[in-house]
C-alpha positions in Angstrom: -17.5 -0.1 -14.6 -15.5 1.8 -17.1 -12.4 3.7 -16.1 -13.6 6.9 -17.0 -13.6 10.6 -14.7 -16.9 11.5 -14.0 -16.0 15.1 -14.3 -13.0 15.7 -17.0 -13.9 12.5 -18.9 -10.5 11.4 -18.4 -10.4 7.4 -20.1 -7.8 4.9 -20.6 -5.5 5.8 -24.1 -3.2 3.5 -25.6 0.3 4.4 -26.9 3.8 2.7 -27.1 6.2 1.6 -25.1 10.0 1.8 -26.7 12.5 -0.5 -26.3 16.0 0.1 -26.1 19.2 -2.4 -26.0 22.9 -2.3 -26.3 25.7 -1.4 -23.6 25.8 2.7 -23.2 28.8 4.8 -24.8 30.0 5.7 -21.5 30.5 2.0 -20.7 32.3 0.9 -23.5 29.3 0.0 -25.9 28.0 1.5 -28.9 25.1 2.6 -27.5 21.4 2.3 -27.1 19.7 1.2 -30.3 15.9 1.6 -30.5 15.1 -2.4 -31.0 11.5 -1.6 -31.1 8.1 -0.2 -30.1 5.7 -2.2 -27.6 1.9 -1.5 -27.1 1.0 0.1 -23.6 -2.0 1.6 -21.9 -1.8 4.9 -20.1 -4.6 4.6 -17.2 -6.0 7.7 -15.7 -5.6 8.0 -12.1 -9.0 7.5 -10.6 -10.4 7.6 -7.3 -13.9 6.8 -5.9 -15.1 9.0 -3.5 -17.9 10.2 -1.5 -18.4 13.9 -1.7 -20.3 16.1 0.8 -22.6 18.5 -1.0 -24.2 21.2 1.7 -26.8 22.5 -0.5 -28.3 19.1 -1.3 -27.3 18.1 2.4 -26.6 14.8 0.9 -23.6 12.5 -0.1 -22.2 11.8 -3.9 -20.7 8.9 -4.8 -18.8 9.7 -7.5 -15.1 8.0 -9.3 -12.9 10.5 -10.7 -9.3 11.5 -11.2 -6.7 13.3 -8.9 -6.8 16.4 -10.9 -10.8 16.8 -11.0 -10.6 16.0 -7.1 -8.4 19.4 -7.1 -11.0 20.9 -8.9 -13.8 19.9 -7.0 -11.9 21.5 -4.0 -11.1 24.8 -5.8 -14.4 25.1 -7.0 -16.9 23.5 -5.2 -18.4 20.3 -5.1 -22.1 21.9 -6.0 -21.0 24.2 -8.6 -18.2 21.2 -10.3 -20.8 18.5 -9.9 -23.4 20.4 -11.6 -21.3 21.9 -14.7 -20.6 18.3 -15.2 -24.1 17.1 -15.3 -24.1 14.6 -11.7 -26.5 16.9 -10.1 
């Protein structure tokens, strides 16, 4: 399954990563050089959950992020689910 939030379509982006080196000024070096940049993935923080919806009377399985799961407790989990198209 791809890591992507059911609701804010959240997905995995790539970056970089930078790499430092050298002794710090305040210990006696030179200080920190930038030696270079490293690829990285930033991963959205996903959760699967199962999500009570009272006017279906029915469970949703659904995988989303920490911040939609905020949302779907603010909002509703009818009125989220069904803005995002899961209903």
């Amino acid at each position: 399954m791809a890591k992507v939030c059911s609701i804010t379509g959240a997905r995995v982006t790539r970056g970089r990563r930078i790499h430092h080196r050298g002794l710090a000024k305040k210990k006696g070096g030179i200080g920190l050089q930038l030696v270079k940049q490293t690829k990285r993935t930033f991963e959205p923080n996903l959760r699967v959950k199962r999500i009570w919806v009272p006017e279906l009377n029915r469970h949703v399985k659904v995988k989303l992020t920490a911040r939609a799961l905020k949302t779907v407790s603010k909002n509703g989990a009818y009125k989220t689910l069904k803005k995002a198209g899961l209903i």
